[in-house]
C-alpha positions in Angstrom: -0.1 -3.0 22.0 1.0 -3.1 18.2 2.3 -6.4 16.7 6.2 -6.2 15.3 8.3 -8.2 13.6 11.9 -9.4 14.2 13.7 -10.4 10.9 16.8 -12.1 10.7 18.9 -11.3 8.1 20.8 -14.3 7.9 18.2 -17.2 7.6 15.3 -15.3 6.8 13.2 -16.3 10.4 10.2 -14.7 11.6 9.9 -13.4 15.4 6.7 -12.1 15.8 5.8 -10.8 19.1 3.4 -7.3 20.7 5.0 -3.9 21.5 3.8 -1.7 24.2 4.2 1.7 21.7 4.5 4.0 25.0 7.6 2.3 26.2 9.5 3.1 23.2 12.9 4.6 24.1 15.5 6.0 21.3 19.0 7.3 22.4 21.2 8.7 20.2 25.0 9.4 20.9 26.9 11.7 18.7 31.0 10.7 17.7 32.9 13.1 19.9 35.1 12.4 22.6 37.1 14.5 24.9 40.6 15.6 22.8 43.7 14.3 24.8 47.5 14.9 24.7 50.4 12.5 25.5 50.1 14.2 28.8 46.6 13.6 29.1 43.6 15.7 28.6 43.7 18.9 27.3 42.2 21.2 29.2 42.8 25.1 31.0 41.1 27.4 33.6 40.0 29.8 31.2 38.0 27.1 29.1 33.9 26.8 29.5 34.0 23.5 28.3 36.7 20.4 27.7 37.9 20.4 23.8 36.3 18.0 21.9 37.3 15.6 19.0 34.5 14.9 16.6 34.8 11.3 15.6 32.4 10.7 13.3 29.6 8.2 13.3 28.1 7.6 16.7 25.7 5.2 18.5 21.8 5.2 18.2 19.7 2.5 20.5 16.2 1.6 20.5 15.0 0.0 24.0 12.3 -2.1 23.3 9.5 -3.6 25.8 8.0 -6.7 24.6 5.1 -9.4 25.1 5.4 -13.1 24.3 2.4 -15.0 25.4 1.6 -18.9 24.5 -2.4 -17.7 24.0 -2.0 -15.4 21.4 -2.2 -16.7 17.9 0.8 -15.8 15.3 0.6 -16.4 11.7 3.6 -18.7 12.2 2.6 -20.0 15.5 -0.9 -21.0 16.0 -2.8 -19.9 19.7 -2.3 -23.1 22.3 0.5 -24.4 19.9 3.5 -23.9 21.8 3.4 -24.5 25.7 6.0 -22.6 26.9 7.0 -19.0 25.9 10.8 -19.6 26.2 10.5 -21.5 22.4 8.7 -17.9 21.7 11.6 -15.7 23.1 15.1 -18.1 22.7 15.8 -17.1 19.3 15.6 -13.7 20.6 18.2 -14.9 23.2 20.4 -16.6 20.7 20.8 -13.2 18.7 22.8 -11.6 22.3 25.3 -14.9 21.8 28.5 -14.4 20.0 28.6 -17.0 17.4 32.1 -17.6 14.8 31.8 -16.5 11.2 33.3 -17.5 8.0 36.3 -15.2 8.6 37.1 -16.9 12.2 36.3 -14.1 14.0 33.4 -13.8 16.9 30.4 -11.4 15.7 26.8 -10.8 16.2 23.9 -11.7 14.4 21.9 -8.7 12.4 18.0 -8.7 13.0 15.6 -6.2 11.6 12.4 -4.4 13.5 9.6 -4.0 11.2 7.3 -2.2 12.5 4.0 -1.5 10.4 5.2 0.6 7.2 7.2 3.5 9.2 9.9 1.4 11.3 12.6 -0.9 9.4 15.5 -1.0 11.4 18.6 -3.4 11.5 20.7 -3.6 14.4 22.4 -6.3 16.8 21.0 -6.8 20.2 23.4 -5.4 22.8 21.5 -6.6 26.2 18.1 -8.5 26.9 16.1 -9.4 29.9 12.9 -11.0 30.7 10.5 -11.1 33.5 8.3 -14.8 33.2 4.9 -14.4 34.3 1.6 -17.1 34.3 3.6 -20.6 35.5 1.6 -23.8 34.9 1.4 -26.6 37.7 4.7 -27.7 36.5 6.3 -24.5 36.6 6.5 -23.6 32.5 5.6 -20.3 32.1 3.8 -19.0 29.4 4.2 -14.9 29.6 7.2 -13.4 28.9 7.5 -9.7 29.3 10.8 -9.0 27.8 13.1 -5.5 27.4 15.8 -5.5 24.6 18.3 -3.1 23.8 18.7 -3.3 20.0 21.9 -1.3 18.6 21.6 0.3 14.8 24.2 -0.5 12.4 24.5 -1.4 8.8 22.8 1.7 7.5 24.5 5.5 6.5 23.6 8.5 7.3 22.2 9.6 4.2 19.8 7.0 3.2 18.5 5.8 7.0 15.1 6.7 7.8 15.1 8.7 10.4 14.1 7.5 14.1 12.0 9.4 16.9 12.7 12.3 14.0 10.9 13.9 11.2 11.0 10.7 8.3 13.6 11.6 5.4 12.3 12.6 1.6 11.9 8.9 0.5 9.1 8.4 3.2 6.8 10.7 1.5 7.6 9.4 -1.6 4.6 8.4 -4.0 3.5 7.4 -7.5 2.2 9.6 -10.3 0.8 8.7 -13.6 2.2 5.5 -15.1 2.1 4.1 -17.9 0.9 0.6 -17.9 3.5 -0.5 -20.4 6.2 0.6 -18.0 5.3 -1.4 -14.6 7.6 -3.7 -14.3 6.8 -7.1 -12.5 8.6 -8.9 -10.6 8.0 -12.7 -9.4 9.0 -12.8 -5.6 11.6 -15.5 -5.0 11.3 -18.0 -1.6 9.1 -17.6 1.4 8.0 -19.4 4.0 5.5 -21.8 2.1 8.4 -22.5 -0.5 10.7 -25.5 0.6 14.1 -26.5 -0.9 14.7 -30.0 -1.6 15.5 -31.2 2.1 12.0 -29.4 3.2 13.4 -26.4 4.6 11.7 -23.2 3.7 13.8 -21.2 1.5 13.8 -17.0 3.1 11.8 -15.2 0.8 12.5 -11.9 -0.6 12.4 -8.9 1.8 10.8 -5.4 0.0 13.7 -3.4 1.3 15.7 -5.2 -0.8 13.6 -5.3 -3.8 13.4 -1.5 -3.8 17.2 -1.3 -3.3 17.3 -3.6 -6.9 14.9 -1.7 -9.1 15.2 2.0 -7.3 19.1 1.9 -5.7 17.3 2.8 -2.5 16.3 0.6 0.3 13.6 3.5 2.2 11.5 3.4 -1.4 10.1 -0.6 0.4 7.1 2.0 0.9 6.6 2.8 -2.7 6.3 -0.7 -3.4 3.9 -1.9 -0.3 1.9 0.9 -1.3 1.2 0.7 -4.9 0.7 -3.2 -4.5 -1.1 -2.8 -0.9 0.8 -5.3 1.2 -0.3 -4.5 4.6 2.4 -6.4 5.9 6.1 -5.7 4.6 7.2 -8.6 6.3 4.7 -11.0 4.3 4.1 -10.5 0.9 0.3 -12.3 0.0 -0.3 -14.9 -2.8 0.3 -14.7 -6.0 3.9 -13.8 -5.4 4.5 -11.3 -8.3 4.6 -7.7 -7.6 4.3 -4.7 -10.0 7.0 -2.3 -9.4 6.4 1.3 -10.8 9.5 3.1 -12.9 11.4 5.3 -10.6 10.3 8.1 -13.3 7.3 7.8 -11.7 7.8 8.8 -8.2 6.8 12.2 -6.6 8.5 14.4 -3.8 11.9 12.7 -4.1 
C-alpha cells in the first residue's frame, strides 16, 4: 500500500487516502474515429481495414483502487477521529456531481493525484464505486475499499509527464553549480495552518505551480522538492520559504 494524495484545485482540500500500487490501470485512447460519408461509412471489399479520421487529442484514464479506513491516522485526520469512513470518502463522491459554474453552465470539478514525486496528475472523475467493509453495532462502517475512474485533462501533450511510459526530459532534470547569489527565495503563500479572517484556512501554494512561475514549466515541481528536500509535494514543512535555483542552473533539459 502507498499513501496518495487527492488535491482539489478549486479550494485547495486535502484527500488523503492508501493505494494498492498493483491495481493501477492506465488506458489510453488515441483521437481517430472511423471516416464517414453522407451515405454512411466509407468503406469497400478490397480495403484491410475501415478509413480512419485522425481527430486529434484523445482520452487517457487511470483506474484507481483505494483504502479509506477510520484506524489509520492522516496528517489531517487524526486515527479514531472520525467514526465513519463515508466523511473520509464523500468529498471524493462530491467530485462525480455536476455542480453550476460562474458561466451558468454544468461542469466537473478538477482534482489532482499526487503520488510521491513521480505522479501529478489532474483529471475529473468520470465513475466511482465503493464496497463498505467493518460495520459497528449500529451499522456505520468504517472501511471503505473504493475504485475510481479518474479522466486526464487540463494538461498538453508536450509538457505532461508521461504515464505508465518512460517520464519526459523535465523528470530527469537536476541542478548544477549555483551561485549562492542567484537562488532565489521565495516565501510560500497560505496553507492549511494559515486562516483568513473568518478562520478558514487559506489553500496554500502548490509546487507545480511555483515551478510553472519561476521556470514556465509545471513538471520542473521536482527540481524544486529536490533541492529544498520536501518529501511531500503536497505539504511544504515550516518555515515556509523555499530557495528556488535559476533555470540556468538546471541539467539534462
Amino acid at each position: 500500500m502507498e499513501r496518495v494524495t487527492f488535491l482539489l484545485e478549486d479550494t485547495g482540500q486535502r484527500i488523503g487516502c492508501l493505494l494498492n500500487p498493483d491495481s493501477v490501470v492506465v488506458r489510453r485512447r488515441a483521437g481517430v474515429r472511423e471516416r464517414r460519408a453522407a451515405a454512411g461509412q466509407l468503406t469497400g471489399a478490397a480495403l484491410a481495414d475501415d478509413p480512419l479520421l485522425f481527430t486529434g487529442g484523445g482520452r487517457t484514464e487511470l483506474e484507481l483502487d483505494l483504502l479509506f479506513d477510520t484506524s489509520l491516522s492522516d496528517a489531517d485526520v487524526p486515527a479514531g477521529e472520525v467514526q465513519d469512513v463515508q466523511d473520509l470518502t464523500r468529498p471524493l463522491w462530491d467530485l462525480a456531481e455536476n455542480f453550476t459554474g460562474a458561466d451558468g453552465f454544468g461542469q466537473l470539478r478538477t482534482v489532482r493525484l499526487v503520488w510521491g514525486k513521480s505522479w501529478n496528475v489532474p483529471g475529473i472523475v468520470s465513475a466511482i464505486a465503493e464496497r463498505f467493509e467493518r460495520f459497528d453495532q449500529s451499522g456505520v462502517p468504517q472501511r471503505s475499499w473504493m475504485r475510481m475512474r479518474l479522466v486526464r485533462v487540463g494538461a498538453s501533450a508536450a509538457t505532461t509527464a508521461t504515464v505508465a511510459q518512460a517520464p519526459s526530459a523535465f523528470a530527469t532534470a537536476s541542478v548544477g553549480e549555483v551561485d549562492e547569489d542567484q537562488v532565489i527565495i521565495h516565501e510560500v503563500v497560505g496553507g492549511a495552518d494559515v486562516l483568513d479572517e473568518t478562520g478558514v484556512a487559506i489553500p496554500g501554494e502548490r509546487l507545480d505551480d511555483i515551478a510553472a512561475r519561476y521556470y514556465g514549466e509545471p513538471s520542473l515541481w521536482r527540481v524544486i522538492a529536490a533541492y529544498n528536500g520536501v518529501a511531500d509535494p503536497t505539504r511544504i514543512p515550516p518555515p515556509r520559504t523555499l530557495r528556488i535555483p535559476p533555470l540556468s542552473s538546471l541539467r539534462n533539459l
